[in-house]
Structures are given as C-alpha cells and as structure tokens.
C-alpha positions as CSV (number, residue, x, y, z in Angstrom):
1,X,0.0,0.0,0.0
2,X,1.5,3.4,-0.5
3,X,2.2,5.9,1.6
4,X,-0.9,8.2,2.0
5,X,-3.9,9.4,4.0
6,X,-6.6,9.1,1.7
7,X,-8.9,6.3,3.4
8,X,-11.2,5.7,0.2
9,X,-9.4,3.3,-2.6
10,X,-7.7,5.6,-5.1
11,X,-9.1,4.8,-8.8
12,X,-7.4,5.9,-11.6
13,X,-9.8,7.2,-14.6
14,X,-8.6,7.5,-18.2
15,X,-9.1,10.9,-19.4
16,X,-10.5,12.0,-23.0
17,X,-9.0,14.7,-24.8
18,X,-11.3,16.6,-26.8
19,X,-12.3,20.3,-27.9
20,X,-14.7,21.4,-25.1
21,X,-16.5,24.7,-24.6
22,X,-17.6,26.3,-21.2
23,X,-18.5,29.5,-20.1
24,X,-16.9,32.4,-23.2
25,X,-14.4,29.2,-24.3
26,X,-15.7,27.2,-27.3
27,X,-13.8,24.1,-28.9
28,X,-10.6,24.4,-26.4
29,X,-8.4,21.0,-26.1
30,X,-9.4,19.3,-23.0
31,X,-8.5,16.2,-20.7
32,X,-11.9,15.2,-19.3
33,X,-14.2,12.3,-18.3
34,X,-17.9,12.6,-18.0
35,X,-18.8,12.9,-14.6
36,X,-21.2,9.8,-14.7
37,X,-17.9,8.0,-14.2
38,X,-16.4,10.0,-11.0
39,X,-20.1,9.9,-9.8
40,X,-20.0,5.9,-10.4
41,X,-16.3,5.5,-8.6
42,X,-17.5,7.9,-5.5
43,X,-21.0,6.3,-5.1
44,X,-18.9,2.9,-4.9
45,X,-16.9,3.9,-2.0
46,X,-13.8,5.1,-4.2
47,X,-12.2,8.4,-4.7
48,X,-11.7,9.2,-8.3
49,X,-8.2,10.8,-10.4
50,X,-8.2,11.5,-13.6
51,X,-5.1,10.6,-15.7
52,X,-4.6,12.5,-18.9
53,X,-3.1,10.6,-22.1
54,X,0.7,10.1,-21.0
55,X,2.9,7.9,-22.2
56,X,6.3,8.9,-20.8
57,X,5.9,6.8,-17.5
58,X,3.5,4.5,-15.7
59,X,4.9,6.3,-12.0
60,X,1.6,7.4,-11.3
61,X,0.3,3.8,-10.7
62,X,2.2,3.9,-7.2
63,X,-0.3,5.7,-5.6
64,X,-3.2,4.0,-7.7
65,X,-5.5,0.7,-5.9
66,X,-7.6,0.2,-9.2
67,X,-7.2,1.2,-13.0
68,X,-10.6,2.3,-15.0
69,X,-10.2,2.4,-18.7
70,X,-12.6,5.4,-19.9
71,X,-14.7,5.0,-23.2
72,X,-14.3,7.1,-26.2
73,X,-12.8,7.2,-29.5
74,X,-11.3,4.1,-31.4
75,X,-8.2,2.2,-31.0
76,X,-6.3,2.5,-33.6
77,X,-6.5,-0.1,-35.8
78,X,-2.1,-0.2,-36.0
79,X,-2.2,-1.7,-32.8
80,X,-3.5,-4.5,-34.2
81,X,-2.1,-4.9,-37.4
82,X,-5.2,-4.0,-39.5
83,X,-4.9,-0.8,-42.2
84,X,-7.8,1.7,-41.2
85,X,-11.4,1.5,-42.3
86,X,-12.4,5.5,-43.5
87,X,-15.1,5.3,-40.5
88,X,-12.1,4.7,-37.6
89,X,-11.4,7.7,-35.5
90,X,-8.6,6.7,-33.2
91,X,-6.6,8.8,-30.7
92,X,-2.9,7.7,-30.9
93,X,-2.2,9.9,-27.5
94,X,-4.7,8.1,-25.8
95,X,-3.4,4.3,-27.1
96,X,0.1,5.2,-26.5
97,X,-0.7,6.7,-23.0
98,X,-3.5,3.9,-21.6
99,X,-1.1,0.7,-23.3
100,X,2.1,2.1,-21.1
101,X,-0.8,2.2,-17.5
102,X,-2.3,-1.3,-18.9
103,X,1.4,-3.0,-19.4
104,X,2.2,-1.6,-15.7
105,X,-1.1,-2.3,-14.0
106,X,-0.7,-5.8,-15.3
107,X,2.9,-6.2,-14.1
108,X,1.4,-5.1,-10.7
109,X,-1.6,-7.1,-10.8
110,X,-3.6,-3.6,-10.2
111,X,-7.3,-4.6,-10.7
112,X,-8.2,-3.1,-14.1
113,X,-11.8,-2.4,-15.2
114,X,-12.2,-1.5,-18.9
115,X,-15.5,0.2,-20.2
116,X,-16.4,0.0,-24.0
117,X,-13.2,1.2,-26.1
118,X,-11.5,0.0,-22.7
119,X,-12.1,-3.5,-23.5
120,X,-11.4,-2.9,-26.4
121,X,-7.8,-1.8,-25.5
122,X,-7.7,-4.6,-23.1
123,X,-8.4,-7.2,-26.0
124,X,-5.7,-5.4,-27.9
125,X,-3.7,-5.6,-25.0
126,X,-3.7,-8.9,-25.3
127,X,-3.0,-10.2,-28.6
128,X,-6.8,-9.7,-29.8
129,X,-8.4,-7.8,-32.8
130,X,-11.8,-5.9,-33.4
131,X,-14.3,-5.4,-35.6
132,X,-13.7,-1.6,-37.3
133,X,-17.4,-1.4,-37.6
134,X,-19.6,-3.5,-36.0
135,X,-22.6,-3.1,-38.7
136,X,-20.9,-4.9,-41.9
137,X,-20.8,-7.8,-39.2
138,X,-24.2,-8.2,-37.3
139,X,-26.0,-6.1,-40.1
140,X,-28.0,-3.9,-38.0
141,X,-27.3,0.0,-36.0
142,X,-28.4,-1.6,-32.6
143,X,-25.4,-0.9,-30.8
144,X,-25.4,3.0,-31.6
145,X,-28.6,3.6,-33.1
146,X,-28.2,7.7,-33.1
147,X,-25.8,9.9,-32.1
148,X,-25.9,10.8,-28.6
149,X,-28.6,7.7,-28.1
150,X,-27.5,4.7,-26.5
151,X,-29.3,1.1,-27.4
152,X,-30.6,-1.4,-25.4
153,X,-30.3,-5.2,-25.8
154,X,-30.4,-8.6,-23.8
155,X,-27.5,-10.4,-22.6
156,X,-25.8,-13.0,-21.3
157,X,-22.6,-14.2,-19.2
158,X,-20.7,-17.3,-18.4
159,X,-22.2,-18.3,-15.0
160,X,-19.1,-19.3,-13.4
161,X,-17.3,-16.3,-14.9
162,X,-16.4,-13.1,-12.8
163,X,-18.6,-11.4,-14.7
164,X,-21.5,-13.8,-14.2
165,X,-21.2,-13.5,-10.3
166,X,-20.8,-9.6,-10.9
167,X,-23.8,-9.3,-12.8
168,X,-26.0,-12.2,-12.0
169,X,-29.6,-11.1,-12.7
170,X,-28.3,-8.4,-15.4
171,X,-30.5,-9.7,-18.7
172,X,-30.1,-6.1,-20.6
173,X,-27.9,-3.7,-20.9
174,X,-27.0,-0.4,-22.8
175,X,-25.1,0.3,-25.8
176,X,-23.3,3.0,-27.5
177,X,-20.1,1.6,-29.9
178,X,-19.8,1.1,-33.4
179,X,-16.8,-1.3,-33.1
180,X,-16.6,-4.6,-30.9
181,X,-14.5,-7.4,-30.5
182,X,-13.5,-9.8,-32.7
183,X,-11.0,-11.8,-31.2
184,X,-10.3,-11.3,-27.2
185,X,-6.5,-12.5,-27.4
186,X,-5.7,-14.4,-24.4
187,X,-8.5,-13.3,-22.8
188,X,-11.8,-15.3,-21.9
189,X,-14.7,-14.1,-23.5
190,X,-17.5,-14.5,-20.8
191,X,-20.4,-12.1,-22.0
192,X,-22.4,-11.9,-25.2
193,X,-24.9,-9.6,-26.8
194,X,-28.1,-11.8,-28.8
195,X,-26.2,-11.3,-31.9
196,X,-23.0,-12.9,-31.0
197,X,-21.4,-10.1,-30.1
198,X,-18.5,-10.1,-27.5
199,X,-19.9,-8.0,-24.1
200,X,-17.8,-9.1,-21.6
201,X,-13.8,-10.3,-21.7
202,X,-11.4,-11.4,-18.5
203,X,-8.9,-13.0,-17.1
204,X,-9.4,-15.8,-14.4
205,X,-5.9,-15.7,-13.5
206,X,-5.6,-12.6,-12.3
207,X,-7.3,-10.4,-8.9
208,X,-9.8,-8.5,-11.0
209,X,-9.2,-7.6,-14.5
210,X,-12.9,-7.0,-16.4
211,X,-14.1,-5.3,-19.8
212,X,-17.6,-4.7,-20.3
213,X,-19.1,-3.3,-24.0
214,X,-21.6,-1.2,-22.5
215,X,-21.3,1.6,-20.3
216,X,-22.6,0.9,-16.8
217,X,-21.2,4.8,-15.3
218,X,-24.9,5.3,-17.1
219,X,-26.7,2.6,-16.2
220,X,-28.6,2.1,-13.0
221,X,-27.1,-0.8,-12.3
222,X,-23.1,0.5,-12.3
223,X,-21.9,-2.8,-10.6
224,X,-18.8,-3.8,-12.2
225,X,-17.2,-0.1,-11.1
226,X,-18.4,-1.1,-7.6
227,X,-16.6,-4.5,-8.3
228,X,-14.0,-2.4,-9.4
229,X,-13.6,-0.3,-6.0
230,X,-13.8,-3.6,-4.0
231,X,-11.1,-5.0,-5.5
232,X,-9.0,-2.1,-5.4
233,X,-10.4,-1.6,-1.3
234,X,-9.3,-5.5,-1.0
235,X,-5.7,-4.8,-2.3
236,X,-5.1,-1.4,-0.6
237,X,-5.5,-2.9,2.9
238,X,-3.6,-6.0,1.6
239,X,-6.6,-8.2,1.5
C-alpha cells in the first residue's frame, strides 16, 4: 500500500481529450471524463483521479489501488495490425498513453476495469483484434442507433465467470459503440450480446481484470465499477 492518508481506494480514470466549450471558451483542447464515471467511482466507495493521455511513465500507478479504462474514441486499428477502415477515429495519445498504465497495471496485478473502447484496449492488450465497424458484421445500428442515443439489448454471461457472479440477474444492458471485438487474445470471453457479439472479456488468472461493452457509469445498475472499487479496497489494505 502506499504511503498516503486518503482512506477511500484511489481509482485511476482515463481521461479524453477533446475540444470542449464552457463559459466564453468554445472548442478548447481538453483532458476530461464525464462525470457519470467520477459519480460511479464515489458512489462505490472510491475516490476518483483523472489521468490525462501520458505515455512517458506509468509512475503514477504507485499511488493508484484500481485502473478504469474510460470510453471514447477508437483504437487504432495499428495496434493491431489492420490498415484503417475511412469510419475509424482513433486517438494515438490516448493508445500510446493507456497501453504504457495497462502493461504496468498488469505487471502489478492492479485490478483493471475497462469500459467499451476500454475493453477494447484490453483485447488489444492482449494479442486480440476488433471489428472496425460492428454493422458490416451483425447487419444492424443496434449498438449505436443515433448519435448521442445509446441502445438497449439482452445479454448474457458465463455463469461461473467473474462477470457472471458480478452481474447475476443483469438480462439487458446499454449500448453506445460502433466497433466490438472480434478476437479477445488471451482473454476469456464471458459475455455476449443476442447477436454474438462479445460484451464481456477477463482474465481468471488474475485479482480482478474486467471489460464490459456497455457503459454501466450510465446505467442504474453501475456494478462492475463497484466491483472495481472492491477489489482495489481489497488490495489497498492487503486483502
């Protein structure tokens, strides 16, 4: 545990970097996350940070108990050896920044939550692939029906799995991404969508490591980020 006073488990948040606009400021570069995820850690028990795209060091995972890999724009397709379809919008800061906290939170065995493009990365992570867009595939819009409108569609999960005992009861869930996973790497897929589609990805081996599709910051039922914040509670006191 590392040398500090705050009580609550420190949870790392991946930051996007966008143009945002408030009060006379329009379309200024900014490292944010919506607040549906801070509100998710806190409610949980956790205190949140946010980590702005990085790549120079991993230092900052001293002082980290958990690792939450925010949602947002594409992975680039590089990182997995595929040449870029013309409806890809990656963010190489972002890859470059959240692959050097991954590889270190893995080497530490930092439980590691990844939400949407953050399972995603966490496939990528670990030898896997994705689909660049998820329509020529399943041949519907169903997982981002309209801009700025999430979907909503059944599920399902591994009973056994971690994320079956996370989410027992969970039948539905939301849905805003127009790529998805097409091969998890050495990760177990554990979660599926009623089209086939990969919604849930982890790694038995390790003390937590999770990636859900959806987003549950925005779903009534956030439970793997309180999973998350156990976890991290669990290893900061050296459980």
């Amino acid at each position: 545990m590392s040398a500090r006073t705050v009580s609550r488990p420190l949870i790392g948040i991946t930051a996007y970097v966008e143009p945002a606009g408030w009060a006379v400021w329009r379309d200024v570069p900014a490292a944010l996350v919506p607040q549906a995820y801070v509100r998710a850690v806190t409610a949980a028990g956790g205190r949140a940070l946010v980590l702005p795209p990085d790549d120079a060091d991993a230092d900052v995972l001293r002082v980290l108990d958990g690792l939450l890999l925010a949602g947002g724009a594409d992975v680039g397709p590089e990182r997995y050896g595929q040449p870029p379809d013309p409806r890809t919008e990656s963010r190489p800061d972002r890859d470059a920044g959240e692959l050097a906290l991954l590889t270190a939170a893995l080497a530490a065995d930092l439980p590691v939550l990844g939400v949407c493009r953050g399972m995603q990365l966490l496939a990528v992570a670990h030898g896997g692939a994705l689909h660049q867009h998820l329509p020529d595939v399943v041949g519907h819009e169903g997982h981002r029906p309209a801009p700025g409108v999430y979907g909503s569609h059944p599920v399902r999960f591994t009973p056994d799995s971690l994320a079956g005992a996370v989410l027992a009861g969970v039948d539905r869930v939301n849905s805003y991404h127009h790529q998805g996973v097409a091969d998890p790497g050495a990760l177990t897929v554990t979660g599926w969508a009623d089209d086939g589609v990969v919604e849930a990805v982890e790694d038995p081996a390790r003390r937590f490591l999770l990636g859900v599709q959806w987003h549950p910051e925005n779903d009534r039922d956030p439970r793997p980020v309180a999973a998350l914040v156990r976890a991290a509670a669990g290893r900061s006191t050296g459980v």
